[in-house]
C-alpha positions as CSV (number, residue, x, y, z in Angstrom):
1,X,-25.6,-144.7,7.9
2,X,-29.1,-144.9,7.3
3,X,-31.9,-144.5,10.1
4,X,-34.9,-146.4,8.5
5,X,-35.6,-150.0,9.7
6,X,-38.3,-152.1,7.6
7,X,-40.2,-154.6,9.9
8,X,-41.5,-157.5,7.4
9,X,-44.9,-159.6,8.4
10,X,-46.2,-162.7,7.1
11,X,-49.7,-161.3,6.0
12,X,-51.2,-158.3,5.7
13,X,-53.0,-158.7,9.4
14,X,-50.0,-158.8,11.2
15,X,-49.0,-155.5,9.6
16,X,-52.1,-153.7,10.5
17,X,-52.1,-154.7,14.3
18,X,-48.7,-154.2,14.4
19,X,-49.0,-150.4,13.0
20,X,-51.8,-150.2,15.6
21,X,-49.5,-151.2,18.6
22,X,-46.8,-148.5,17.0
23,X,-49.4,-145.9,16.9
24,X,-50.4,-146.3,19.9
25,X,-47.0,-146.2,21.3
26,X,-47.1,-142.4,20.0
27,X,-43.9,-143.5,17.7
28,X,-44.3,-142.1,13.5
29,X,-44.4,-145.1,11.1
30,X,-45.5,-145.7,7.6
31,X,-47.0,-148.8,6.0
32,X,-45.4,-149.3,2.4
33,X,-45.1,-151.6,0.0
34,X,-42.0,-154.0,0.6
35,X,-39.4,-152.6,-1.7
36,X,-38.8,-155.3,-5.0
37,X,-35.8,-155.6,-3.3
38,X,-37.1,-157.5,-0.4
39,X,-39.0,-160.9,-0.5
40,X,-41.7,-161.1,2.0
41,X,-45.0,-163.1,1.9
42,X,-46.7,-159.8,2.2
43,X,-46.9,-157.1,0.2
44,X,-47.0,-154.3,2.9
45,X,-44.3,-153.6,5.5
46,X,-43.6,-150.9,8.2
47,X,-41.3,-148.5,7.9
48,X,-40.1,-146.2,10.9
49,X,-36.7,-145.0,12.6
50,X,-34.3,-147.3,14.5
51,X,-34.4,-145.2,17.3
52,X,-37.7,-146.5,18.3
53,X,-36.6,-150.4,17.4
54,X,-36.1,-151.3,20.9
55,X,-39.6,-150.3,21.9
56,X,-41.2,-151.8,18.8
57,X,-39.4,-155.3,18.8
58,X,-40.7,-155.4,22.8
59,X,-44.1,-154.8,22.0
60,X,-44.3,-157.1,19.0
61,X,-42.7,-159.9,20.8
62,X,-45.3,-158.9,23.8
63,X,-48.3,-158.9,21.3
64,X,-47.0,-162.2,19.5
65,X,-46.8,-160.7,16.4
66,X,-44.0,-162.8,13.7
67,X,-41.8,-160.0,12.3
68,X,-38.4,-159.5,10.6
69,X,-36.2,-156.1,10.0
70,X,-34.1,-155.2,7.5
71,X,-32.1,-152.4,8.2
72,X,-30.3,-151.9,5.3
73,X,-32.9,-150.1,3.5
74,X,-32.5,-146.4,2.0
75,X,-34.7,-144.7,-0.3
């Protein structure tokens, strides 16, 4: 079982406010580029653990910021 969650953004603005709003939430997550895999209209997504998904997915929805997960992702 893998413990990486991918949270997908329509443009690369949404990515960089939403890293913001994780970092400030004291919770470790990386912006990469959305694996070939994956379609998304951006190039960048976040990656982090799905321990912190609950608080994440809160304070997205709080901020208004359009997301999707994919949790199937392992490197």
């Amino acid at each position: 079982m893998d413990n990486n969650i991918l949270y997908l953004f329509n443009n690369t603005r949404a990515v960089i406010l939403a890293h913001k709003a994780i970092r400030q939430m004291n919770l470790k997550s990386l912006i990469i580029p959305v694996p070939r895999s994956i379609s998304s209209q951006c190039g960048m997504c976040i990656e982090t653990t799905k321990i912190n998904e609950i608080d994440i997915d809160t304070t997205l929805e709080e901020l208004n910021i359009a997301f999707k997960k994919y949790s199937g992702y392992s490197k």
